[in-house]
Biopython code that builds the backbone (N, CA, C, O; Angstrom):
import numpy as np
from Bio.PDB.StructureBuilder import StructureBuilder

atoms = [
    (1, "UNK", "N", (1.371, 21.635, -30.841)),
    (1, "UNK", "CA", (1.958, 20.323, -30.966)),
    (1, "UNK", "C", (2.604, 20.184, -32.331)),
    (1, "UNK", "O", (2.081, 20.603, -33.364)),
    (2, "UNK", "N", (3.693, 19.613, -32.273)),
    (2, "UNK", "CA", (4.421, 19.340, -33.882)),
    (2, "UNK", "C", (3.863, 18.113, -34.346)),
    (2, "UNK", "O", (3.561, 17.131, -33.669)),
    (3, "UNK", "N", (3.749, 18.294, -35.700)),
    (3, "UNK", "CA", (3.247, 17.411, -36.671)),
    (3, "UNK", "C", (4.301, 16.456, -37.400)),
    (3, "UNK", "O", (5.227, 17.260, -37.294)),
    (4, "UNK", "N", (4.845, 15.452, -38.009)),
    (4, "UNK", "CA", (5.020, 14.928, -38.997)),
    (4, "UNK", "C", (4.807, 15.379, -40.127)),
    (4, "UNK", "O", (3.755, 15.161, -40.728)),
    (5, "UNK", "N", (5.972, 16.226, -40.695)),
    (5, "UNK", "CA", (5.733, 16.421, -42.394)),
    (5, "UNK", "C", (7.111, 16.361, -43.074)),
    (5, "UNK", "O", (8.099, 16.062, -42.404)),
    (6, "UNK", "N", (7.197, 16.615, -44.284)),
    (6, "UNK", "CA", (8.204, 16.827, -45.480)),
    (6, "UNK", "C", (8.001, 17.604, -45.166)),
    (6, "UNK", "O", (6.951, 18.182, -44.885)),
    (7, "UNK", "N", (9.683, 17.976, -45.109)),
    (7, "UNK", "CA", (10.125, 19.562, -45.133)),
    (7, "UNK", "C", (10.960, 19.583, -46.388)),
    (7, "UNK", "O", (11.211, 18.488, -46.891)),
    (8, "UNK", "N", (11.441, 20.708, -46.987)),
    (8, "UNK", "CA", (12.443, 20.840, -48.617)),
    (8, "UNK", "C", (13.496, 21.156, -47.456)),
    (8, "UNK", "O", (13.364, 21.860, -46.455)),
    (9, "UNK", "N", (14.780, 20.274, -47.994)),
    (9, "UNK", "CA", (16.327, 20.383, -47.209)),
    (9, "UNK", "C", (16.763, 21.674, -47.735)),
    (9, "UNK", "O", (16.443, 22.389, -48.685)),
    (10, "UNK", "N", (17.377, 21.705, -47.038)),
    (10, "UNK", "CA", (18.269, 23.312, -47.436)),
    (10, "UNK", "C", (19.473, 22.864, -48.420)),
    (10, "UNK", "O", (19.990, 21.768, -48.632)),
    (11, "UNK", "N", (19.727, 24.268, -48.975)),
    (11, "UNK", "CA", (20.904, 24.226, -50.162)),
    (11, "UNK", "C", (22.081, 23.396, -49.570)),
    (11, "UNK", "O", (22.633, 22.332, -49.850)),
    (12, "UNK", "N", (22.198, 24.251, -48.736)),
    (12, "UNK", "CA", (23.595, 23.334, -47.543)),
    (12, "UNK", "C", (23.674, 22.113, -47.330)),
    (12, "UNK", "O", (24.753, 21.556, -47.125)),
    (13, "UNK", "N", (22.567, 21.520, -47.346)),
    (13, "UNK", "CA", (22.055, 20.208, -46.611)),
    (13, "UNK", "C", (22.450, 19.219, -48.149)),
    (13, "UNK", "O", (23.296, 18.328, -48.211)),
    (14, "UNK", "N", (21.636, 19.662, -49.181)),
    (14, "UNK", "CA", (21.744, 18.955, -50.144)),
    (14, "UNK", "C", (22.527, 18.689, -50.816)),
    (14, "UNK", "O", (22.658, 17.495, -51.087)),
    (15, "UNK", "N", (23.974, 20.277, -51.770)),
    (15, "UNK", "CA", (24.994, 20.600, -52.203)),
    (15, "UNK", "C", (26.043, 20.515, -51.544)),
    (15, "UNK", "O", (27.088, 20.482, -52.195)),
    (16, "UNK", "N", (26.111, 20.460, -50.289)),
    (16, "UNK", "CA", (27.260, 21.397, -49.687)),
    (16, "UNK", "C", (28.484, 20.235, -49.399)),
    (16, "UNK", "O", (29.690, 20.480, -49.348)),
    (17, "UNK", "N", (27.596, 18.422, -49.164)),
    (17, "UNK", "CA", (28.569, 17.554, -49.289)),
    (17, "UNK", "C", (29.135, 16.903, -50.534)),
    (17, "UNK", "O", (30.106, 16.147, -50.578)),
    (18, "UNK", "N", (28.271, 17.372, -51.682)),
    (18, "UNK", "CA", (28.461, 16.891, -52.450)),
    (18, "UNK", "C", (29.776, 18.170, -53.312)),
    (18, "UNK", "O", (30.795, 17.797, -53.893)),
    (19, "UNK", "N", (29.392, 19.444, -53.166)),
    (19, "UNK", "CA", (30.589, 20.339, -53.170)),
    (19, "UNK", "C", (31.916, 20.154, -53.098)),
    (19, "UNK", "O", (32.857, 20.174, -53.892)),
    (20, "UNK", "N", (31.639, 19.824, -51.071)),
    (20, "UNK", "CA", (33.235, 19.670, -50.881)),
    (20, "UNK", "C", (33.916, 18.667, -51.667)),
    (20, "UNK", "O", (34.925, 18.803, -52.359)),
    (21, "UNK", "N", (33.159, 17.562, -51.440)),
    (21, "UNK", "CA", (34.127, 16.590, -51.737)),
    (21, "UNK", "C", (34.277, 16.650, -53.658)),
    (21, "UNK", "O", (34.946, 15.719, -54.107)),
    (22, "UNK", "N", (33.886, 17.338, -54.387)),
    (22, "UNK", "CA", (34.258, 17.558, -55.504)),
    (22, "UNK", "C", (35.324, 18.436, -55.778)),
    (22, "UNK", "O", (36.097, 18.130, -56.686)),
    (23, "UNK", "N", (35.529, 19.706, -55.003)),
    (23, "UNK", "CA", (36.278, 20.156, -54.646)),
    (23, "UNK", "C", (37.797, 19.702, -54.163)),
    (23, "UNK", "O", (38.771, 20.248, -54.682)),
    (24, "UNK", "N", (37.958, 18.688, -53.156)),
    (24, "UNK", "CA", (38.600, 18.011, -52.430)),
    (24, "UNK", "C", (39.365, 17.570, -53.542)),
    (24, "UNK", "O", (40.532, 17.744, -53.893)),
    (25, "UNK", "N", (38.213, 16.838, -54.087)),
    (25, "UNK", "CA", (39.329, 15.716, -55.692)),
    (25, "UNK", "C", (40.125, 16.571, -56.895)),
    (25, "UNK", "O", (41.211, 16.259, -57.384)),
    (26, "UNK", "N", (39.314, 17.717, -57.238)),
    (26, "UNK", "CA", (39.942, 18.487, -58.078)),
    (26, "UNK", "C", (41.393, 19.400, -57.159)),
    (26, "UNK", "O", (42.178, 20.076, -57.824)),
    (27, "UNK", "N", (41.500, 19.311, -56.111)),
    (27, "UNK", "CA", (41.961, 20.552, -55.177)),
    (27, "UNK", "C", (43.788, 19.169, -55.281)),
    (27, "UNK", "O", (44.912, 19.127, -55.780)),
    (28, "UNK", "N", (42.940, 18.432, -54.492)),
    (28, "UNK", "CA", (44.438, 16.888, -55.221)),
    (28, "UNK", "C", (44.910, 17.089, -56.003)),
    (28, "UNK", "O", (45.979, 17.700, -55.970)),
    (29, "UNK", "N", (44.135, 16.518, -57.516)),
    (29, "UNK", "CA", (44.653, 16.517, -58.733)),
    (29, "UNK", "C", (45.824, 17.711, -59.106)),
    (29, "UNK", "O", (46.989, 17.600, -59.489)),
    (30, "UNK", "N", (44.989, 18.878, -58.822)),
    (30, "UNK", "CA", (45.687, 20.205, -58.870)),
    (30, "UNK", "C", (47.145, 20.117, -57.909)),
    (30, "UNK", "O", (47.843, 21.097, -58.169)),
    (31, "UNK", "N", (47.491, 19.625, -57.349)),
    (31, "UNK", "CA", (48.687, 19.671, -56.096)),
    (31, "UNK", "C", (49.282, 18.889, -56.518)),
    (31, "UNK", "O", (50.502, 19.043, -56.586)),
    (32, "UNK", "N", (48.518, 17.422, -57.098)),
    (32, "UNK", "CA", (49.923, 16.679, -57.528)),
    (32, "UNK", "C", (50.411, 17.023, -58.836)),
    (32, "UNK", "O", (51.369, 16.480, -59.385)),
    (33, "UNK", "N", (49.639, 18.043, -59.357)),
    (33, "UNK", "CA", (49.850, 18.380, -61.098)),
    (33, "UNK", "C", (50.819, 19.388, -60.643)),
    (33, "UNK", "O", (51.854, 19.405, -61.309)),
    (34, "UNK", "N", (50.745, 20.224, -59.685)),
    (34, "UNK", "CA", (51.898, 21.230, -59.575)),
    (34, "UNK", "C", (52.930, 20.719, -58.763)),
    (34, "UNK", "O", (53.892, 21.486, -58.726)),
    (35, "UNK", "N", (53.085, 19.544, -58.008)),
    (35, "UNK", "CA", (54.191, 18.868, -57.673)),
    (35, "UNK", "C", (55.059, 18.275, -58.340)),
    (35, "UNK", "O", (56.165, 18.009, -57.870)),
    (36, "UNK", "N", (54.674, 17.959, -59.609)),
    (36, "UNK", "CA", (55.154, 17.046, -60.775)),
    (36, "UNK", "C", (56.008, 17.796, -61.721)),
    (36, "UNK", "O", (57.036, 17.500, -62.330)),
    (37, "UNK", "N", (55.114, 19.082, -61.644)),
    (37, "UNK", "CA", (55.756, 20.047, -62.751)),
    (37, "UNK", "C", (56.660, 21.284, -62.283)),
    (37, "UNK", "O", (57.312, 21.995, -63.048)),
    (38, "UNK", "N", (56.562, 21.458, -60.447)),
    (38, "UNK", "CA", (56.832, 22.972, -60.337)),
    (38, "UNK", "C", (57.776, 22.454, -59.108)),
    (38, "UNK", "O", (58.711, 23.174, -58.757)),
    (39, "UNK", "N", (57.520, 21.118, -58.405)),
    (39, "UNK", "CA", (58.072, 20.996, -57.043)),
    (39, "UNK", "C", (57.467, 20.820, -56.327)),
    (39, "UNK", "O", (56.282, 21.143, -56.406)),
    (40, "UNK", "N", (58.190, 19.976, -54.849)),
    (40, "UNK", "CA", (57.547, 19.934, -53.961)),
    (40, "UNK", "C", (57.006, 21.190, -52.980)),
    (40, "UNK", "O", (55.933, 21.121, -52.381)),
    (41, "UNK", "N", (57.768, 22.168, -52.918)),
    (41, "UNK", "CA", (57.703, 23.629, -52.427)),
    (41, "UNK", "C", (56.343, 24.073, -52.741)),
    (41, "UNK", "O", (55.449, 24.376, -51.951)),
    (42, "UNK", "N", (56.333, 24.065, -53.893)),
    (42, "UNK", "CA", (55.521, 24.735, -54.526)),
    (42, "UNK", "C", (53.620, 24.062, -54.283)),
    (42, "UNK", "O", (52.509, 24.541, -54.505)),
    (43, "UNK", "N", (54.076, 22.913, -53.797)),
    (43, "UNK", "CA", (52.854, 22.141, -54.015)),
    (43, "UNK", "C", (52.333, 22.063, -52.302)),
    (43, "UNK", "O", (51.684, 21.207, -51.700)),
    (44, "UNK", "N", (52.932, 23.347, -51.867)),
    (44, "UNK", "CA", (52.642, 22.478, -50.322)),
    (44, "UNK", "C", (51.312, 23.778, -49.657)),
    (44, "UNK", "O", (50.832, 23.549, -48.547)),
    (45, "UNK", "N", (50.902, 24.894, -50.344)),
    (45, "UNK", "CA", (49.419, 25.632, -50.156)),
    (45, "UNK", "C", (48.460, 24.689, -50.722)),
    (45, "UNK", "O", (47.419, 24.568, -50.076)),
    (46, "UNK", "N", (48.582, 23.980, -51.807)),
    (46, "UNK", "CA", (47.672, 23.652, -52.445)),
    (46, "UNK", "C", (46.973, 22.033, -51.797)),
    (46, "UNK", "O", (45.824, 21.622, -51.962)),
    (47, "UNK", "N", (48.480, 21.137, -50.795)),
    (47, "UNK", "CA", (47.998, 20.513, -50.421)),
    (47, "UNK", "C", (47.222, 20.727, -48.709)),
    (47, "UNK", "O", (46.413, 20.068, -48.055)),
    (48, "UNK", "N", (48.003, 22.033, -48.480)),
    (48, "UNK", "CA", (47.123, 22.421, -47.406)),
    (48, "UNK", "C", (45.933, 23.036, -47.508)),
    (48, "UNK", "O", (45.493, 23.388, -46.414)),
    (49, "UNK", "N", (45.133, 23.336, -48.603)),
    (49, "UNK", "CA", (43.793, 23.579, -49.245)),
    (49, "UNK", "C", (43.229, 21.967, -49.273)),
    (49, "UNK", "O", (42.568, 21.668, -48.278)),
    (50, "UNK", "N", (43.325, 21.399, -49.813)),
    (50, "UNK", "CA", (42.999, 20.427, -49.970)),
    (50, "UNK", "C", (42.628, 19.274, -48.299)),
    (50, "UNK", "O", (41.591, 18.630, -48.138)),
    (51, "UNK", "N", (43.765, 19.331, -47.342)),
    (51, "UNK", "CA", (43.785, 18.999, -45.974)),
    (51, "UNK", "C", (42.474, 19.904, -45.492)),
    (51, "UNK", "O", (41.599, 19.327, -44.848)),
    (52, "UNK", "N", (42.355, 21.098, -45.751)),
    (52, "UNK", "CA", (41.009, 21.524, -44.862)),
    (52, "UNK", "C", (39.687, 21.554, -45.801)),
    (52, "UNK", "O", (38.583, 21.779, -45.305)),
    (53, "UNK", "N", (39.843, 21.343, -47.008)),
    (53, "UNK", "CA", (38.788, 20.681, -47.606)),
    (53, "UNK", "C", (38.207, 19.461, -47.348)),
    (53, "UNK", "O", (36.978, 19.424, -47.292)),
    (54, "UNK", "N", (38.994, 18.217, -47.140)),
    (54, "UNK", "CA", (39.011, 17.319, -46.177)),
    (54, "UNK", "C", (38.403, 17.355, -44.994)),
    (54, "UNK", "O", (37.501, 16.610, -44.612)),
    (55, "UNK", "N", (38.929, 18.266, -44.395)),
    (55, "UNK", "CA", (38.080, 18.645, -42.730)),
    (55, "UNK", "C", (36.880, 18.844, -43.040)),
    (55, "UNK", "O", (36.118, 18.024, -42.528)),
    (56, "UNK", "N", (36.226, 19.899, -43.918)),
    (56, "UNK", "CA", (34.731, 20.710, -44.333)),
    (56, "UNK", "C", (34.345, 18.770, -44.214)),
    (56, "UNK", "O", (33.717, 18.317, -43.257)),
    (57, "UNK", "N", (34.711, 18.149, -45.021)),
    (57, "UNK", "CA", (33.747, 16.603, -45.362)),
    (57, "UNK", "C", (33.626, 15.942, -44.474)),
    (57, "UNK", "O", (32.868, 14.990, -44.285)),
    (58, "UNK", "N", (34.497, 16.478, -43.752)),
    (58, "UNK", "CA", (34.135, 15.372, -42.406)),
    (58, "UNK", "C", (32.729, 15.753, -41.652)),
    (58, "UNK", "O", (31.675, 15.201, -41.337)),
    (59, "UNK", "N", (33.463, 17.242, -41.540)),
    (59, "UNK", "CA", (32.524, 17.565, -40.470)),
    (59, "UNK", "C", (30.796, 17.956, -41.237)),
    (59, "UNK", "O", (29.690, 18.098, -40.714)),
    (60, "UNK", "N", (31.228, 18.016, -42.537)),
    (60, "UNK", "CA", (29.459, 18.077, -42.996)),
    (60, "UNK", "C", (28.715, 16.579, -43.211)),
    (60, "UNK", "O", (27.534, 16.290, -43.405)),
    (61, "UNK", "N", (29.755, 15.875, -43.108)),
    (61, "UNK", "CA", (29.549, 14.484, -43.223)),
    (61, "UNK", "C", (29.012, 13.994, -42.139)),
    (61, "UNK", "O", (28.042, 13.258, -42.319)),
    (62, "UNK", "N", (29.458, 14.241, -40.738)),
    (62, "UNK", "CA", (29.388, 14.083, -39.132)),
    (62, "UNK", "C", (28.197, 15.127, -38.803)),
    (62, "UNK", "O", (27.336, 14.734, -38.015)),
    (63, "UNK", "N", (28.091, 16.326, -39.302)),
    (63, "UNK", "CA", (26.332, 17.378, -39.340)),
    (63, "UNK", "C", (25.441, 15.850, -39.754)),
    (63, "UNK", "O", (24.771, 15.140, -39.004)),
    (64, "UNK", "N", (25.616, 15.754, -40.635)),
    (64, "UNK", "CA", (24.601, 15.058, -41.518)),
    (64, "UNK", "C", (24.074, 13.623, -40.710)),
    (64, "UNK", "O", (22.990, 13.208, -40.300)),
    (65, "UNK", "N", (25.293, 13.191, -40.728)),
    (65, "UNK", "CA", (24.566, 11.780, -39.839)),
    (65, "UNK", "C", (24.156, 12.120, -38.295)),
    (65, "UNK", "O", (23.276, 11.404, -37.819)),
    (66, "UNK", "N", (24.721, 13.169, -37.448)),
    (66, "UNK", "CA", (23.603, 13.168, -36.467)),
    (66, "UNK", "C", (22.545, 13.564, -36.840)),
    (66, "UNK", "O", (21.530, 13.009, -36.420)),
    (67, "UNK", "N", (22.451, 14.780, -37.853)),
    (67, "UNK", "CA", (21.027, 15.530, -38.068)),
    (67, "UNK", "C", (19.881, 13.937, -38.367)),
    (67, "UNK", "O", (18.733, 13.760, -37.959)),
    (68, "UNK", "N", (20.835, 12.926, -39.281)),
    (68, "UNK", "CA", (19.583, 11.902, -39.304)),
    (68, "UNK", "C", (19.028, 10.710, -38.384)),
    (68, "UNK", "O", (18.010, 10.021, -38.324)),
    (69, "UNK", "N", (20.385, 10.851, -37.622)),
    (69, "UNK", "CA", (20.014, 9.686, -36.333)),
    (69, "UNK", "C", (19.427, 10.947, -35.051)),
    (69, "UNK", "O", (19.167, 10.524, -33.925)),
    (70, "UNK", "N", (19.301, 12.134, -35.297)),
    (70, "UNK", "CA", (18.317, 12.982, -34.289)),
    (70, "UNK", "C", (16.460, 12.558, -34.942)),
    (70, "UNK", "O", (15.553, 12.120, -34.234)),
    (71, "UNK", "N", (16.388, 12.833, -36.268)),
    (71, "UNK", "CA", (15.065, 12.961, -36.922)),
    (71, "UNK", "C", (14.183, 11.310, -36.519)),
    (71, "UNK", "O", (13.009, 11.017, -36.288)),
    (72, "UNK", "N", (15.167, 10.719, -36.577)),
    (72, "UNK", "CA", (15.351, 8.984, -36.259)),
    (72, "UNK", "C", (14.216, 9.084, -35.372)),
    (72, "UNK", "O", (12.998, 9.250, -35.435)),
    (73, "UNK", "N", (15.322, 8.876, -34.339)),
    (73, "UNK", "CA", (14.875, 9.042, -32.736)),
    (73, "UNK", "C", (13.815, 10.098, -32.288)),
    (73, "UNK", "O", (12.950, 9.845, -31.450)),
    (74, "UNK", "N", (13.987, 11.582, -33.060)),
    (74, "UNK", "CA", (12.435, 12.046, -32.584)),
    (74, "UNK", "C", (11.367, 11.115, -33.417)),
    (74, "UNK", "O", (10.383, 10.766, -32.765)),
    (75, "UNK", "N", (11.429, 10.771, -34.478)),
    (75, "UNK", "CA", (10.119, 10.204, -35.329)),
    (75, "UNK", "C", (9.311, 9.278, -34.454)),
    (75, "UNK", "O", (8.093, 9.158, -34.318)),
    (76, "UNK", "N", (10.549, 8.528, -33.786)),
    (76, "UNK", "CA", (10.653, 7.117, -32.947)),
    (76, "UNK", "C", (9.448, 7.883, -32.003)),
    (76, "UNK", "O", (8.249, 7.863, -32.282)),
    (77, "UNK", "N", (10.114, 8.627, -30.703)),
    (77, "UNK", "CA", (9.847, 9.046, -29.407)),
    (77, "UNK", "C", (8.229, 9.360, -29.623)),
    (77, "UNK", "O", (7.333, 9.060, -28.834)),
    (78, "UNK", "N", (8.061, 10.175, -31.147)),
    (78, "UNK", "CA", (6.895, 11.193, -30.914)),
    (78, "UNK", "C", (5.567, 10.279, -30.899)),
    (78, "UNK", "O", (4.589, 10.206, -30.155)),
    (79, "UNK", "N", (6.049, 9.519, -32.236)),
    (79, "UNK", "CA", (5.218, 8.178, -32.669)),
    (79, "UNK", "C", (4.339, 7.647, -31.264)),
    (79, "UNK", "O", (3.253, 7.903, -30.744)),
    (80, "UNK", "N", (5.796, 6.533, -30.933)),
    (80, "UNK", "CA", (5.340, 6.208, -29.698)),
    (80, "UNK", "C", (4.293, 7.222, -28.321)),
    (80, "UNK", "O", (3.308, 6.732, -27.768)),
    (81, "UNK", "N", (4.738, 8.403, -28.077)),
    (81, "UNK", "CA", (3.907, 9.091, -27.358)),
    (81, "UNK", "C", (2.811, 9.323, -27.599)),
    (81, "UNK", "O", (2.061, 9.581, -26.657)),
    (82, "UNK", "N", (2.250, 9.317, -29.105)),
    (82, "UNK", "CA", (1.172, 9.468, -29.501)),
    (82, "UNK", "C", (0.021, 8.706, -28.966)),
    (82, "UNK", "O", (-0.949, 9.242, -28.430)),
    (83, "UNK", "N", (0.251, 6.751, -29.225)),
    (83, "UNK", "CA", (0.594, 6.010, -29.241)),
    (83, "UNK", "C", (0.180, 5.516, -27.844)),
    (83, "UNK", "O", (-0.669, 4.651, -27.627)),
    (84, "UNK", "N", (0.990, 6.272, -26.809)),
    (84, "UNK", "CA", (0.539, 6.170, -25.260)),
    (84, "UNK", "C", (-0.340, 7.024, -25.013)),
    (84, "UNK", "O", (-1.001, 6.645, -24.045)),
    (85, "UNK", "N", (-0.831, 8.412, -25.576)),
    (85, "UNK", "CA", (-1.986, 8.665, -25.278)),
    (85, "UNK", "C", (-3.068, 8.410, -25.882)),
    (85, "UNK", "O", (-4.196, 8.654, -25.454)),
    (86, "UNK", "N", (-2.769, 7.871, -26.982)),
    (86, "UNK", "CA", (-4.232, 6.988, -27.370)),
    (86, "UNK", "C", (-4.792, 5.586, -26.717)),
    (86, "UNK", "O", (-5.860, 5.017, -26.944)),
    (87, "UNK", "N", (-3.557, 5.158, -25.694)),
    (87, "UNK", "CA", (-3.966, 3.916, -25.189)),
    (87, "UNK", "C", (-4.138, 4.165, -23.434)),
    (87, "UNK", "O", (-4.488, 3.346, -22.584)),
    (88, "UNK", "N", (-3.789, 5.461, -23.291)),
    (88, "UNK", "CA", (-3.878, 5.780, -21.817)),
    (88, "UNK", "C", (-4.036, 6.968, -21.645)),
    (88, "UNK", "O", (-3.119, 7.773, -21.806)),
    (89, "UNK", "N", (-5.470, 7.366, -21.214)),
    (89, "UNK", "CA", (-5.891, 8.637, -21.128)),
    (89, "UNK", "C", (-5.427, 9.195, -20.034)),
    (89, "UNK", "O", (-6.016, 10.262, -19.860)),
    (90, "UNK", "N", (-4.779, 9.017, -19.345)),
    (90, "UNK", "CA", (-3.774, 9.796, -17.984)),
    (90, "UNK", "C", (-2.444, 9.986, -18.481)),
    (90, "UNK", "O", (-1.601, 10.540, -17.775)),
    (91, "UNK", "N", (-2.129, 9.492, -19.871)),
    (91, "UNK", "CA", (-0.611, 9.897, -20.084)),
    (91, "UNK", "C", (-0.444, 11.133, -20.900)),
    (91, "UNK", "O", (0.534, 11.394, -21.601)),
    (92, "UNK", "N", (-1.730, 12.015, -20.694)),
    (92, "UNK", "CA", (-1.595, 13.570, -20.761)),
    (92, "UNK", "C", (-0.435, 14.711, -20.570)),
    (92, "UNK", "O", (-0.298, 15.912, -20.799)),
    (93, "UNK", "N", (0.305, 13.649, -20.027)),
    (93, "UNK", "CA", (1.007, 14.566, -19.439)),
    (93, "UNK", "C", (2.225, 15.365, -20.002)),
    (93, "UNK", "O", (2.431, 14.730, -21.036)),
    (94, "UNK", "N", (3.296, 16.501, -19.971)),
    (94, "UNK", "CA", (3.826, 16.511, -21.018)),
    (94, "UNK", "C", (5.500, 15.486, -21.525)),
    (94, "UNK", "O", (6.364, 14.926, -20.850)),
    (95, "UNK", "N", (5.368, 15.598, -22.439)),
    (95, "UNK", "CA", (6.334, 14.408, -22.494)),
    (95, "UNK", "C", (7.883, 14.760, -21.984)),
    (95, "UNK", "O", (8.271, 15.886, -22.294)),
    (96, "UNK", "N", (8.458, 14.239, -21.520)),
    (96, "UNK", "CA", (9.708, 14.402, -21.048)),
    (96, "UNK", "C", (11.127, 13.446, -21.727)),
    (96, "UNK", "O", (12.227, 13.194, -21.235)),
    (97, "UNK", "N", (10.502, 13.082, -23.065)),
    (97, "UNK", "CA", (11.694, 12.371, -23.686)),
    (97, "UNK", "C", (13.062, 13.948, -23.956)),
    (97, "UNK", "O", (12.893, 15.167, -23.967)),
    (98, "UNK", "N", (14.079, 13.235, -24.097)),
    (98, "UNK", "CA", (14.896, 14.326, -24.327)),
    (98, "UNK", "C", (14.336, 15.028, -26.000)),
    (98, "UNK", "O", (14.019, 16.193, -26.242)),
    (99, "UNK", "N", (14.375, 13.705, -27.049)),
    (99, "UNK", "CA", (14.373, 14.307, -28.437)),
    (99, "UNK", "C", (13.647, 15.043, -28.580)),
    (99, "UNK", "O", (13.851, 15.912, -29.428)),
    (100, "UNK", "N", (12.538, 15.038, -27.864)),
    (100, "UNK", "CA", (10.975, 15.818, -28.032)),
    (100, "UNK", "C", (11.151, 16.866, -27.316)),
    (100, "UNK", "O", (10.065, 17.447, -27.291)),
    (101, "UNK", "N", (11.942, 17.458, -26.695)),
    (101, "UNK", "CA", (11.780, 18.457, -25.667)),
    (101, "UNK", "C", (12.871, 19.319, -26.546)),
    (101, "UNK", "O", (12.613, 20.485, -26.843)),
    (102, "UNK", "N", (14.284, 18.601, -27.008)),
    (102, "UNK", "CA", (14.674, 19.630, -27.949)),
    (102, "UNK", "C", (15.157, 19.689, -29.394)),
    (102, "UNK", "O", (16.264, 19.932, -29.874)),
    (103, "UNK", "N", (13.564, 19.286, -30.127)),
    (103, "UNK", "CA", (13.300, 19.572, -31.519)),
    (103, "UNK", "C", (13.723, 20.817, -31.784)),
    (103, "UNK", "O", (14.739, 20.926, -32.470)),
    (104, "UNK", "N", (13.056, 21.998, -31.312)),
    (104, "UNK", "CA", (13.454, 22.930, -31.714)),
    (104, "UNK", "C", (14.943, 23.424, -31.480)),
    (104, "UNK", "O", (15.243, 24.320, -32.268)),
    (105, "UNK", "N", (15.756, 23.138, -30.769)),
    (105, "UNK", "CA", (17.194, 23.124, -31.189)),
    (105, "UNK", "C", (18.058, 22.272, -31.994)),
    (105, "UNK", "O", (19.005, 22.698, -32.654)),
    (106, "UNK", "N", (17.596, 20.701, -31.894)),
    (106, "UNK", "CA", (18.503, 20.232, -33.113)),
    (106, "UNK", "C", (17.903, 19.495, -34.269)),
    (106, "UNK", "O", (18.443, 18.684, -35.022)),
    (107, "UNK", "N", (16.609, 19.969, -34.253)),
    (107, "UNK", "CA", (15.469, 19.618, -35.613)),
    (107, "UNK", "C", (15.999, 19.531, -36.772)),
    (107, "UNK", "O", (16.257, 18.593, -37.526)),
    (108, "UNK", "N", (16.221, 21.480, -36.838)),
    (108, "UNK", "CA", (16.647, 21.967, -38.357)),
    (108, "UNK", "C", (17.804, 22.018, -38.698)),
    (108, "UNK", "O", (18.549, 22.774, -38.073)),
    (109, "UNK", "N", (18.221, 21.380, -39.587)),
    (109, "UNK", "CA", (19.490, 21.338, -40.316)),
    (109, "UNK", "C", (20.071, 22.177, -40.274)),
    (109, "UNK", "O", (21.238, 22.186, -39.881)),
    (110, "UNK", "N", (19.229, 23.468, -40.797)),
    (110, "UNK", "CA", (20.213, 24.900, -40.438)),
    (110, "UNK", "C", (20.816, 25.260, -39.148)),
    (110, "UNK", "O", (21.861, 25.907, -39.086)),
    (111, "UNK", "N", (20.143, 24.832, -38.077)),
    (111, "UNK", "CA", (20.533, 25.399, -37.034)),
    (111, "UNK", "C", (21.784, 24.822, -36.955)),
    (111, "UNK", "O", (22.726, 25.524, -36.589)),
    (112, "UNK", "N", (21.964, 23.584, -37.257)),
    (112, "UNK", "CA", (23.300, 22.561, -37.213)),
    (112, "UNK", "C", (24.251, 23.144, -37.667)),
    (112, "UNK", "O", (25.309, 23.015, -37.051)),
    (113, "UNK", "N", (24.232, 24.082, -39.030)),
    (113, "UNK", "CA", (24.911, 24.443, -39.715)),
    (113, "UNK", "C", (25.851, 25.826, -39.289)),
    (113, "UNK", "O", (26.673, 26.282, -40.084)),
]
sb = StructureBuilder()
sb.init_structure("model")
sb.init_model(0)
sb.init_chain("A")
sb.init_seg("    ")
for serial, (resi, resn, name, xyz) in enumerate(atoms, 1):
    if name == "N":
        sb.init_residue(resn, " ", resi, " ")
    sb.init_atom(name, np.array(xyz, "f"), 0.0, 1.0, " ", f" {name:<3s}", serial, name[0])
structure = sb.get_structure()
């Protein structure tokens, strides 16, 4: 049976949004500094670096908030089941919520990743 604990987030989990989007701002700055000085030509890799740096934030941004509205909802489900078998000794049975059935696929952050 799974327990309730603190787990330590992964590097990814912790750095990796705070990365991009530092990245993102310096990756700008840099494009409009070489647009200003070199051309528009010239400035158009750097703003397409920057466009899929953009993307990385979204989508670690969009990891992140399901990974916490999943942890949510299992905390919720497990709680409660507990909960029903302490108040009903026939609800032995095994649980059939979705979140609880697949922790082990979208639990860990890494796997998300």
């Amino acid at each position: 049976h799974q327990t309730l604990f603190v787990q330590k987030r992964s590097l990814v989990t912790v750095y990796g949004l705070n990365l991009a989007l530092l990245l993102t701002g310096i990756g700008y700055e840099l494009a409009s500094s070489i647009r200003v000085h070199l051309g528009q030509r010239a400035a158009a890799v750097p703003y397409f670096i920057v466009c899929l740096l953009v993307h990385c934030v979204y989508c670690l941004y969009n990891s992140k908030l399901c990974h916490i509205y999943f942890r949510r909802r299992w905390t919720y489900y497990t709680l409660q089941s507990e909960w029903e078998k302490l108040l009903d000794s026939e609800s032995q049975k095994k649980d059939k919520n979705w979140f609880i059935h697949n922790n082990h696929r979208y639990g860990s952050p890494t796997q998300n990743f």
